[in-house]
DSSP file (Angstrom, degrees, kcal/mol; ACC not computed):
  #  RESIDUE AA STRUCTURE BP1 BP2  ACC     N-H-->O    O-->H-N    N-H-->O    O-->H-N    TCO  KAPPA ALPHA  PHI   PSI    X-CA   Y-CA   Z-CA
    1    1 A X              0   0    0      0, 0.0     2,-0.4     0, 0.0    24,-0.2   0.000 360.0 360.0 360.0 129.0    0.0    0.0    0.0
    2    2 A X        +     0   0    0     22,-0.3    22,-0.8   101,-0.1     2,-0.4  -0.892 360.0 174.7-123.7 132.9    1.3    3.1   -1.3
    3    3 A X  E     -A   23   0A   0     -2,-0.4   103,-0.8   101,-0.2     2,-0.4  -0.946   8.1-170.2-155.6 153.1    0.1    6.5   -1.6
    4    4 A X  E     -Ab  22 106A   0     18,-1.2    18,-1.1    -2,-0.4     2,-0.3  -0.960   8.9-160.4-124.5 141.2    2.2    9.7   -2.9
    5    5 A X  E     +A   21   0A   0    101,-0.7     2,-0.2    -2,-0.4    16,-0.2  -0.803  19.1 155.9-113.5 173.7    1.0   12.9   -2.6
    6    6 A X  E     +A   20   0A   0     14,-2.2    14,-1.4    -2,-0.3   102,-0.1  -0.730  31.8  84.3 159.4 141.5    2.2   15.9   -4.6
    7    7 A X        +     0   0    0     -2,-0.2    11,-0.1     1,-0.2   101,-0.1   0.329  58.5 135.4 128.0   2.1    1.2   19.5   -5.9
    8    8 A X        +     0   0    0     12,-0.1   102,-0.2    85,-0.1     2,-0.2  -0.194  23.4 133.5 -67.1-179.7    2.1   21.5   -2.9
    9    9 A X        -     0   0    0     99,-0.1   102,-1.9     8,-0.1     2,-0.5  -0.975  56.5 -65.1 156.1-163.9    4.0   24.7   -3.1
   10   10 A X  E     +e  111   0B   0     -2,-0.2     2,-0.4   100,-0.2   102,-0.2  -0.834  51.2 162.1-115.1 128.3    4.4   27.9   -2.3
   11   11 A X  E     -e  112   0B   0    100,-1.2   102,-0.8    -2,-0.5     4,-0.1  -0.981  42.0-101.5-153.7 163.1    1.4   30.9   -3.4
   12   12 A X    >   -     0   0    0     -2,-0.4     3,-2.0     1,-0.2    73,-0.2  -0.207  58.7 -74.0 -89.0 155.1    0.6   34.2   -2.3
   13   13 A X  T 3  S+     0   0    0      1,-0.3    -1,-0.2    71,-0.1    73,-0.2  -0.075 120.3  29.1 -51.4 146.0   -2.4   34.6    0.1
   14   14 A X  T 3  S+     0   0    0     71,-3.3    -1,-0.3     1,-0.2    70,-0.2   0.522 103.0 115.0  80.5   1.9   -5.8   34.3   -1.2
   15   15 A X    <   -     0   0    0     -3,-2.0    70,-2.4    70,-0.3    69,-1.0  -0.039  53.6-119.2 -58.0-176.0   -4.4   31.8   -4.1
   16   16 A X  B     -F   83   0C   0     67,-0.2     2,-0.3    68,-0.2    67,-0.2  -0.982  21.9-179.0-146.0 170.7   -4.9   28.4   -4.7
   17   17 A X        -     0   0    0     65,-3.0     2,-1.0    -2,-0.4    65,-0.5  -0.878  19.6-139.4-171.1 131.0   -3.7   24.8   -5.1
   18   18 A X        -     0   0    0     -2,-0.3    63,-0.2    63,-0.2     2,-0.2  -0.676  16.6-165.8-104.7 102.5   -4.5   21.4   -5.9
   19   19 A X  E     - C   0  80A   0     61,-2.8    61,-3.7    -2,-1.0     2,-0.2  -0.573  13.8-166.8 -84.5 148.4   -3.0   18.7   -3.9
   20   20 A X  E     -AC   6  79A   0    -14,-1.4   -14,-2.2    -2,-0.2     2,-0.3  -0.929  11.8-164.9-129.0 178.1   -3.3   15.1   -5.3
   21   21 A X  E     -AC   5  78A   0     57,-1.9    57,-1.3    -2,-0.2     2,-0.4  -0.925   3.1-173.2-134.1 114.2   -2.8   11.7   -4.2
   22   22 A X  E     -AC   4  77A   0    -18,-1.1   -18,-1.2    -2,-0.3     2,-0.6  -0.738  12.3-144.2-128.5-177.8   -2.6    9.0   -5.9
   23   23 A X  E     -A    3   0A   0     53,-1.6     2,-0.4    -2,-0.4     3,-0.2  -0.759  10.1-168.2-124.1 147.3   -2.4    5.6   -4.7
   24   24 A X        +     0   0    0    -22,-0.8   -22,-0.3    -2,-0.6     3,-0.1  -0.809  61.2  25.6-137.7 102.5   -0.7    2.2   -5.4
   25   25 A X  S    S+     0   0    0     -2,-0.4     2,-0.2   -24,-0.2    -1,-0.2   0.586 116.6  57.7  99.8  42.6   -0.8   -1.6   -4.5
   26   26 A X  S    S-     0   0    0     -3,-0.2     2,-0.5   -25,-0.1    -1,-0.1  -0.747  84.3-121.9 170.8 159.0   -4.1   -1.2   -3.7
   27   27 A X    >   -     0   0    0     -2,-0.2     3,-0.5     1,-0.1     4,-0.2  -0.828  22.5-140.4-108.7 127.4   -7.5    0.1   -5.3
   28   28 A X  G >  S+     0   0    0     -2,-0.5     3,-1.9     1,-0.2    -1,-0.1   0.650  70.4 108.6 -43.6 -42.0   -9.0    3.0   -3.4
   29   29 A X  G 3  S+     0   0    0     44,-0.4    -1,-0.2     1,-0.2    44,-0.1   0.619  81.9  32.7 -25.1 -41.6  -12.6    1.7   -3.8
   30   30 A X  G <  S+     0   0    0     -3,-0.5    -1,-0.2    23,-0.0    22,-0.2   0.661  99.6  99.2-109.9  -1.5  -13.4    0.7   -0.4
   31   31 A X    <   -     0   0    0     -3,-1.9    68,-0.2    -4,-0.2    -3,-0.0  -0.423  65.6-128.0 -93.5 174.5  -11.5    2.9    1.5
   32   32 A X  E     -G   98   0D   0     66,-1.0    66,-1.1    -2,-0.1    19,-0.2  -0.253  39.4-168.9 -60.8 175.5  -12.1    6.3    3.5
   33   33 A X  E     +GH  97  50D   0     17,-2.1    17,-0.6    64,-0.2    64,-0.2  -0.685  16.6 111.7-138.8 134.5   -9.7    8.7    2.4
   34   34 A X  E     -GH  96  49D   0     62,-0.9    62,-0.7    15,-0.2    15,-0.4  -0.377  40.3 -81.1-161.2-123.3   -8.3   12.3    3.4
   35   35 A X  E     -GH  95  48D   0     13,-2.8    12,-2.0    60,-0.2    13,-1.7  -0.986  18.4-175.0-134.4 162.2   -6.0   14.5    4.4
   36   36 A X  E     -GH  94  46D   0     58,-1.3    58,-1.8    -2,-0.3     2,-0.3  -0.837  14.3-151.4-124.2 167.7   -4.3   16.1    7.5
   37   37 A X  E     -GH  93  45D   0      8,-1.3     8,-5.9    -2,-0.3     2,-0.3  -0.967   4.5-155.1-139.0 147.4   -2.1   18.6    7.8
   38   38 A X  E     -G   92   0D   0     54,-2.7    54,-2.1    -2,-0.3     2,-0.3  -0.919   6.5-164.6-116.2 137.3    0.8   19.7   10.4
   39   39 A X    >   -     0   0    0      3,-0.4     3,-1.1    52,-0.4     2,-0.9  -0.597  48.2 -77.3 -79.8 143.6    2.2   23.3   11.1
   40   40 A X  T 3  S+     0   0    0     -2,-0.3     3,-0.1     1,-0.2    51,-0.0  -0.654 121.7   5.1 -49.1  91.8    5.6   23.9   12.9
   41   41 A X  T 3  S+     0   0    0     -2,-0.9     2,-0.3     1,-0.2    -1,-0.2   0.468 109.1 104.3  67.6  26.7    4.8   23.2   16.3
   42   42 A X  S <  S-     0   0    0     -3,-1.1    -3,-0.4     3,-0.0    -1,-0.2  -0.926  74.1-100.2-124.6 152.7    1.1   22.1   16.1
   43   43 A X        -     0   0    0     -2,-0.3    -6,-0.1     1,-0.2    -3,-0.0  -0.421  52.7 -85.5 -96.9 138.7   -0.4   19.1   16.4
   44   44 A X        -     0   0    0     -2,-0.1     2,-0.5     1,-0.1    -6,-0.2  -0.045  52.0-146.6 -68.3 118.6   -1.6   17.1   12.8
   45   45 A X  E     -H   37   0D   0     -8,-5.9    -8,-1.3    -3,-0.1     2,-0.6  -0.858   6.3-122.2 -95.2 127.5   -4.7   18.3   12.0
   46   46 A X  E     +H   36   0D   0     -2,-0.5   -10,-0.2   -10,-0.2     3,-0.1  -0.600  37.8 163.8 -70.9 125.3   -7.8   16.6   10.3
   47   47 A X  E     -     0   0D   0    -12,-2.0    13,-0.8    -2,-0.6     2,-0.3   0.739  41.2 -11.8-105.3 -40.3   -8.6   18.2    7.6
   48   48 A X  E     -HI  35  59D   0    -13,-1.7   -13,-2.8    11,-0.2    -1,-0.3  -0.936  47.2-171.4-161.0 143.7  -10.8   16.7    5.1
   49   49 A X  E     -HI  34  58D   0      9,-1.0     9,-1.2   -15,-0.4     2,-0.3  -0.927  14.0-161.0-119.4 171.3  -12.4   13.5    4.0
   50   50 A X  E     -HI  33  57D   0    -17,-0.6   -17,-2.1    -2,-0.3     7,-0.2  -0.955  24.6-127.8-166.8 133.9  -14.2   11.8    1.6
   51   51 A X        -     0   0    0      5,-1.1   -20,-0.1    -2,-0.3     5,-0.0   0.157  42.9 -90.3-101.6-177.9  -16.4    8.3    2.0
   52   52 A X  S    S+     0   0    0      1,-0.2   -21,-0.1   -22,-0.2   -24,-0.0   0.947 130.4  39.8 -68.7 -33.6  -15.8    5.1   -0.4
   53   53 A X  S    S-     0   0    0    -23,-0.1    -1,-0.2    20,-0.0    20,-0.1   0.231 111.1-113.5-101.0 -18.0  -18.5    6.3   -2.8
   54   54 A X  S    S+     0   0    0      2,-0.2     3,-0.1     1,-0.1    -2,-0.1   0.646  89.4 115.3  75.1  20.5  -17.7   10.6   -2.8
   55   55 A X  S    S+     0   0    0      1,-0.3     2,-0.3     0, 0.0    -1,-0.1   0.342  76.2  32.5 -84.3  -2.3  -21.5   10.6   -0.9
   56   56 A X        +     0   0    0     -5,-0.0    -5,-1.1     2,-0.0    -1,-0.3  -0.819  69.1 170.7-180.0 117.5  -20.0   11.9    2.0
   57   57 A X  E     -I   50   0D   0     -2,-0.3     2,-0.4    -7,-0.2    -7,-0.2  -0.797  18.7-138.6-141.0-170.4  -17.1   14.1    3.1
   58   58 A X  E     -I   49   0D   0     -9,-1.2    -9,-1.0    -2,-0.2     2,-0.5  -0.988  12.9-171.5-134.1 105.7  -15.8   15.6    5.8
   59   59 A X  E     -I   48   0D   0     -2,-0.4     5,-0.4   -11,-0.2   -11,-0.2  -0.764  26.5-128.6-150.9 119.1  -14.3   19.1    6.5
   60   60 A X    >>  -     0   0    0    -13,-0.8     4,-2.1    -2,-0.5     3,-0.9   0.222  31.6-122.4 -44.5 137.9  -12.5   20.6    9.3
   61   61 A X  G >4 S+     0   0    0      1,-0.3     3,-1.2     2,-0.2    -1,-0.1   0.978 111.5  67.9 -58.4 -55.4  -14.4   24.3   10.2
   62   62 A X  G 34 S+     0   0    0      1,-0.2    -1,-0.3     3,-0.0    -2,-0.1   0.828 113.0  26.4 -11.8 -64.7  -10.9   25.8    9.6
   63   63 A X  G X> S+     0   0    0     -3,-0.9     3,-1.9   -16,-0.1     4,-0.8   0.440  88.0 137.3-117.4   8.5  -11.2   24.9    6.1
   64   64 A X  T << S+     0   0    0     -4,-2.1     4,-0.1    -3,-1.2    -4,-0.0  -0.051  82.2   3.4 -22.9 102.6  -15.2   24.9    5.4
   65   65 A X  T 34 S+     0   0    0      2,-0.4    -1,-0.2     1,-0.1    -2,-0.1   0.517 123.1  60.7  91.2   0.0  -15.8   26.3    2.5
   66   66 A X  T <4 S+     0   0    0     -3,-1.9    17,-2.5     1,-0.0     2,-0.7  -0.022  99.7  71.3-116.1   1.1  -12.4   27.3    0.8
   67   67 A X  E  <  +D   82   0A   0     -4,-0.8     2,-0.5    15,-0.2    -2,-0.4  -0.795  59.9 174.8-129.7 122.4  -11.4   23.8    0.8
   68   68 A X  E     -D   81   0A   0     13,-7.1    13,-1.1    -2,-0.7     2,-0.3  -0.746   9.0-163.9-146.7 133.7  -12.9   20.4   -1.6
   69   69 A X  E     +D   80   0A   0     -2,-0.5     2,-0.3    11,-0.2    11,-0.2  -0.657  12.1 169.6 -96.6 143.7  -11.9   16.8   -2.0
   70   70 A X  E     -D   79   0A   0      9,-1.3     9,-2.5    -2,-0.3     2,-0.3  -0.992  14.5-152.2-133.7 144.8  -12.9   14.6   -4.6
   71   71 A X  E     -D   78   0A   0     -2,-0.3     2,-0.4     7,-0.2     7,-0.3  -0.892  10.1-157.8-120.3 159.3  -11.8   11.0   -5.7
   72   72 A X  E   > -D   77   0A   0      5,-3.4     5,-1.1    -2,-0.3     4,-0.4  -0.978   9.1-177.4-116.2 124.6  -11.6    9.1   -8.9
   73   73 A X  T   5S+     0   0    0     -2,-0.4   -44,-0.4     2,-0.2   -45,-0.2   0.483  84.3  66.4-120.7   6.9  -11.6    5.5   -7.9
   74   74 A X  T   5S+     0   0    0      3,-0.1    -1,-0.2   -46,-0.1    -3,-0.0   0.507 117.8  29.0 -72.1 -30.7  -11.3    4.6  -11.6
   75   75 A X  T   5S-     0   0    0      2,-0.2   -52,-0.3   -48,-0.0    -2,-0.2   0.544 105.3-126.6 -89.3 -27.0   -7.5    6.4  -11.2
   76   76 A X  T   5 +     0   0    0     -4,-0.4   -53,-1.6     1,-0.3     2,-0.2   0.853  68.5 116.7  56.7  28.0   -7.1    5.7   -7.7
   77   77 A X  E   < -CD  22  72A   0     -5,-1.1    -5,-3.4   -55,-0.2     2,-0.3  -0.820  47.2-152.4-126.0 163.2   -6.5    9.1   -6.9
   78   78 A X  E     -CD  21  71A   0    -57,-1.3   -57,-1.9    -7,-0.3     2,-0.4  -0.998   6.5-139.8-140.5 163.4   -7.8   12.0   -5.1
   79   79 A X  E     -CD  20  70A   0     -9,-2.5    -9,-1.3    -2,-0.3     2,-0.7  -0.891   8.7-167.1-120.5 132.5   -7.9   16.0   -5.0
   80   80 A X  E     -CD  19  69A   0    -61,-3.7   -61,-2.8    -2,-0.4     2,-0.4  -0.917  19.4-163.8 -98.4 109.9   -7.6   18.6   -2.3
   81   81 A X  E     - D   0  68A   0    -13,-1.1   -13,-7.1    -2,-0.7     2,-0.5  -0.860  10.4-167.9 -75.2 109.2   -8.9   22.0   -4.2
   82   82 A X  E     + D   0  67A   0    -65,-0.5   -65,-3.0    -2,-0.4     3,-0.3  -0.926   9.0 178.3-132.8 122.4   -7.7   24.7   -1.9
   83   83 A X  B     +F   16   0C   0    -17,-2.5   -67,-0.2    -2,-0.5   -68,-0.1  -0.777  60.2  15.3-115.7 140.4   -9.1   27.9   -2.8
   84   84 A X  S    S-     0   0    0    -69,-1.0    -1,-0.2    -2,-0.3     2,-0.2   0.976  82.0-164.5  83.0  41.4   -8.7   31.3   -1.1
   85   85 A X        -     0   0    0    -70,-2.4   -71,-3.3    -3,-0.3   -70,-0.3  -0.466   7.1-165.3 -79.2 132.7   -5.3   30.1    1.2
   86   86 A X    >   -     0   0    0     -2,-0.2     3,-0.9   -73,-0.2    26,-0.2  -0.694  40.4-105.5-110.7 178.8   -4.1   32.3    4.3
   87   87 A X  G >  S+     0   0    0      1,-0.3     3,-0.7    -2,-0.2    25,-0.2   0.585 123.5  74.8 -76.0   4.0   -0.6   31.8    5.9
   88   88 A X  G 3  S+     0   0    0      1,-0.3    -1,-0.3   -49,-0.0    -3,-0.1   0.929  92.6  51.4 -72.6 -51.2   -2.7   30.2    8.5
   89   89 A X  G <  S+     0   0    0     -3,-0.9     2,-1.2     1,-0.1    -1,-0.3   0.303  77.9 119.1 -67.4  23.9   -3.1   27.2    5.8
   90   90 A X    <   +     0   0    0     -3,-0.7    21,-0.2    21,-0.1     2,-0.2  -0.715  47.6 117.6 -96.3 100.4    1.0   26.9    5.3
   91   91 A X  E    S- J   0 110D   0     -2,-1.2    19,-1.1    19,-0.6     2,-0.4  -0.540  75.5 -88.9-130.5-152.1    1.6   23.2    6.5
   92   92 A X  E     -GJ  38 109D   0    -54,-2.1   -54,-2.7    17,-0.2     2,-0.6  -0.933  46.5-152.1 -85.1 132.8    2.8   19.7    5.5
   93   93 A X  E     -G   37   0D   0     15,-1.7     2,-0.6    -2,-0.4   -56,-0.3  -0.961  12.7-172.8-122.7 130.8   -0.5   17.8    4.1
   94   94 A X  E     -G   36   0D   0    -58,-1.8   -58,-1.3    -2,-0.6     2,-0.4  -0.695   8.3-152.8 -91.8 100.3   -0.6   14.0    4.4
   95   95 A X  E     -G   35   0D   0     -2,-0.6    10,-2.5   -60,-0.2     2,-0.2  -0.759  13.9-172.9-102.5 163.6   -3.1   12.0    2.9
   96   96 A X  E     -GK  34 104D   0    -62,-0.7   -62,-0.9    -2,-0.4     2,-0.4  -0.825  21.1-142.0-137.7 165.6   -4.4    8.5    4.1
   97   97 A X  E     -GK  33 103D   0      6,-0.6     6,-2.1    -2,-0.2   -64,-0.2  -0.755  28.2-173.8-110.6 160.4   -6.7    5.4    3.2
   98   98 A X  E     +GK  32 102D   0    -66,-1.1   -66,-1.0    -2,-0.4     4,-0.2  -0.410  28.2 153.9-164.0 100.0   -8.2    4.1    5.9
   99   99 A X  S    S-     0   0    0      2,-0.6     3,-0.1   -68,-0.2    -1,-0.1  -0.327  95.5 -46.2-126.6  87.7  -10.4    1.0    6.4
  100  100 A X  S    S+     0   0    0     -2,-0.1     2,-0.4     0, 0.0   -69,-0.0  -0.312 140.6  49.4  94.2 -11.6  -10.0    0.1    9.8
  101  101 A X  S    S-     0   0    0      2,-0.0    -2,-0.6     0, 0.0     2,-0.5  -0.995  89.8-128.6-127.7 150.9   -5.8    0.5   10.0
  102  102 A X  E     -K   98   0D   0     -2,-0.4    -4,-0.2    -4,-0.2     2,-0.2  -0.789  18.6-159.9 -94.6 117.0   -4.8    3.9    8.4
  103  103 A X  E     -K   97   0D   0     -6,-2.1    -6,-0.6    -2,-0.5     2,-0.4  -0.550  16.3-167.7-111.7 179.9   -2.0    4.1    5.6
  104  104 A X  E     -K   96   0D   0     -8,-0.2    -8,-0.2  -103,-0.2  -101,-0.2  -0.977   7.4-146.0-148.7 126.1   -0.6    7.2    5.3
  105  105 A X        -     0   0    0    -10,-2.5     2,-0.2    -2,-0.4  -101,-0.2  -0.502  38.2 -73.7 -77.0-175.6    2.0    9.2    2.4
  106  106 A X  B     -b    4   0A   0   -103,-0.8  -101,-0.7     1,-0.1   -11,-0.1  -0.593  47.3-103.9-109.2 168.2    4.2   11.4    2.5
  107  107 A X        -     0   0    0     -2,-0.2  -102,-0.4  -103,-0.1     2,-0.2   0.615  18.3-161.9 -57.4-159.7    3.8   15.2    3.2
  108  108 A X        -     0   0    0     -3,-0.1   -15,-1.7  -104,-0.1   -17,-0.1  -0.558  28.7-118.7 172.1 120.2    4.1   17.8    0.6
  109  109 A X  E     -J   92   0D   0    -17,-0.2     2,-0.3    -2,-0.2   -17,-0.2  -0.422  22.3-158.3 -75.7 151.5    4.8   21.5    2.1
  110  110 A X  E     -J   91   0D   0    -19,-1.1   -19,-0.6  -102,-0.2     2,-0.4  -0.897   8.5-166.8-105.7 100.9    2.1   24.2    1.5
  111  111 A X  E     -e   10   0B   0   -102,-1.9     2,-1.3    -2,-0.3  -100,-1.2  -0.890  12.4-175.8 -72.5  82.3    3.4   27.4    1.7
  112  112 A X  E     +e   11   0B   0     -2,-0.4     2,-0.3   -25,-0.2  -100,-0.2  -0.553  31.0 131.7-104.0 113.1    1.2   30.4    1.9
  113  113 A X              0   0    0     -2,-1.3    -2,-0.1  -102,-0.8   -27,-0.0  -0.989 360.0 360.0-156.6 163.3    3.1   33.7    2.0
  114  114 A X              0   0    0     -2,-0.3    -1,-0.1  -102,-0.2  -102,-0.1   0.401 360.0 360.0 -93.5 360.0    3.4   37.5    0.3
């Protein structure tokens, strides 16, 4: 079980950016999936989720309404669309599967700065 994430970077407040994930040695289909994020001296936040089926997500009040995941489970990927970013959103984000043990890539820095 694999997952890569990738599309972070660095973009000026009130930009946007579109993380993906995509996933390997294993088919997405029945799992949860979503992201967290970490800051420099804060504890890994949940951030977003998305059910097996895309019927049902999940999204931290922090990021309500700037922020939306979708999956393709014909690709075996998913996308975090993060629209409207403050420097408040500058972290590492991690995505996971999860059905019942949680697999996890690795980060990919988000940088939100003037």
């Amino acid at each position: 079980v694999q997952l890569q994430a990738f599309g972070g970077g660095l973009v000026q407040p009130g930009g946007s950016l579109r993380l993906s994930c995509a996933a390997s040695g294993f088919t997405t289909d029945y799992y949860v999936i979503g992201w967290f994020r970490q800051a420099p001296g804060k504890e890994r936040e949940a951030i977003s989720c998305i059910n097996n089926n895309g019927a049902s997500t999940y999204y931290a009040d922090s990021v309500k309404g700037r922020f939306t995941i979708s999956r393709d489970n014909a690709k075996n990927t998913m996308s975090l669309q993060m629209n409207n970013l403050t420097p408040e959103d500058s972290a590492v984000y991690y995505c996971y599967a999860y059905d019942g043990t949680k697999y996890w890539g690795q980060g990919t820095q988000v940088t939100v700065s003037s």
